[in-house]
N, C-alpha and C positions, 0 to 999 in steps of 0.2 A: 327401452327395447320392447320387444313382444315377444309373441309362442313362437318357436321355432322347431322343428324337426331333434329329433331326439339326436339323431347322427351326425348333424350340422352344430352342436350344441358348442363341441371345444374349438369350433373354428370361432363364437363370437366371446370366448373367454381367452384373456392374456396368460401367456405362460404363469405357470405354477398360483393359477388362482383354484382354491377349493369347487367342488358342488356341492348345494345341499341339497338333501332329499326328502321330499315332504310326503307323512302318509296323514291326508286330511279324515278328521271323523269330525261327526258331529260336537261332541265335546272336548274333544282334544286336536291336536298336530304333533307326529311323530314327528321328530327331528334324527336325520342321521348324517354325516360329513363326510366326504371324501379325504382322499390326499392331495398333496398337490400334484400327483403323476395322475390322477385322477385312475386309479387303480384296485384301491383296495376303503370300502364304506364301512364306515362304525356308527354306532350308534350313538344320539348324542344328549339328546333329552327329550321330555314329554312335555307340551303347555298345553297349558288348560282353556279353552277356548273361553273369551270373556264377550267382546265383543269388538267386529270385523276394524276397525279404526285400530281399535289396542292390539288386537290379535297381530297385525300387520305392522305396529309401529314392532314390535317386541318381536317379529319376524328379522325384518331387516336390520334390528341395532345387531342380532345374533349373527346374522351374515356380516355383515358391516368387521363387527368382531375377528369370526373367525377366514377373512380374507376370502370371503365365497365371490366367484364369479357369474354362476349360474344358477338357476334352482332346477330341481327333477321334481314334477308331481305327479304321484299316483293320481291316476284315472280308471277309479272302479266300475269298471264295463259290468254287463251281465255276463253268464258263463257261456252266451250263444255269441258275445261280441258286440250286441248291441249297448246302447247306452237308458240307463235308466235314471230314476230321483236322484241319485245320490253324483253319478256320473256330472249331469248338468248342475248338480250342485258345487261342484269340482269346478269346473268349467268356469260357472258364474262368478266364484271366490278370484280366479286365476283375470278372468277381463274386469275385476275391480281390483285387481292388485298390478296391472302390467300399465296404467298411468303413473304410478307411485313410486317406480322403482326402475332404476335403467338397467337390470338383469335382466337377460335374456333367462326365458322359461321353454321347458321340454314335457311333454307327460311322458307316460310309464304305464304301460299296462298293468296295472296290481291285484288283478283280477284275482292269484291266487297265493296274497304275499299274507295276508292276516293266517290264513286259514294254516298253512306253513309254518308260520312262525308259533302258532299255538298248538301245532303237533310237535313242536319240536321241546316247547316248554312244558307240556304235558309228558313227551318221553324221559324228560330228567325227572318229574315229579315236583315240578313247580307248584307252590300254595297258590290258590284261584287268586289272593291278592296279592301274591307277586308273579303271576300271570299277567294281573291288569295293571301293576307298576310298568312294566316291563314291553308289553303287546305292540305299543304304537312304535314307540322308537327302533324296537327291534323290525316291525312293518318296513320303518322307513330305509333300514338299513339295506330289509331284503329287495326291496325294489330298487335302491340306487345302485345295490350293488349290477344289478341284471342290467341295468342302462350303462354302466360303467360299463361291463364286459359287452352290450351293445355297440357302442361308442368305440370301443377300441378296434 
């Protein structure tokens, strides 16, 4: 498959298959999962980025798993909208991952999904290292969630 439009996304996934949602970082990939009404995103885990072959096989055994049809990935714009390092680094990860895999892929503006989720961890008085347990996955949660309620 390839990139498609965020809103066209559940027309190229079959009834009651999951999304995942990916919030990519340099060392890590938050992982978060949909339902199958594609309604409501939890969080789902944290991997540790090794290297882009393994990153990717250990990507897709976890879709494969949990009956995903699509992927959602964060694309970290800058706050004026433009695209910067990290952006095209997104990007880059996503046209070496859409040979590999016949899911259909959407981004996500995530522009303001980290920052979000660490005021929120910060208002309950999360330990800084269960801040950083916790960050990516809950990242990935809040951005698929916003594509979910886009998508509907």
């Amino acid at each position: 498959m390839a990139v498609v439009a965020l809103t066209d996304l559940p027309e190229h996934m079959t009834h009651h298959q999951r999304a995942l949602g990916l919030d990519l970082g340099s060392k890590t990939i938050g992982l978060a999962l949909s339902d199958v009404e594609l309604t409501i995103a939890s969080p789902l885990e944290t991997i540790r980025r090794v290297k882009f072959s393994k990153d990717v096989a250990l990507l897709l055994q976890i879709a494969e798993r949990h009956g995903v049809g699509g992927l959602v990935v964060g694309l970290p714009l800058n706050m004026d909208g433009t695209e910067g390092p990290r952006a095209q680094s997104t990007r880059a990860f996503v046209r070496n991952l859409v040979p590999l895999t016949p899911l259909p892929i959407a981004f996500v503006d995530e522009r303001m999904s980290t920052l979000a989720v660490t005021r929120t961890l910060l208002a309950v008085d999360a330990s800084r290292a269960r801040r950083a347990e916790l960050v990516d996955k809950l990242a990935a949660a809040y951005l698929l969630q916003g594509a979910l309620d886009t998508m509907r």
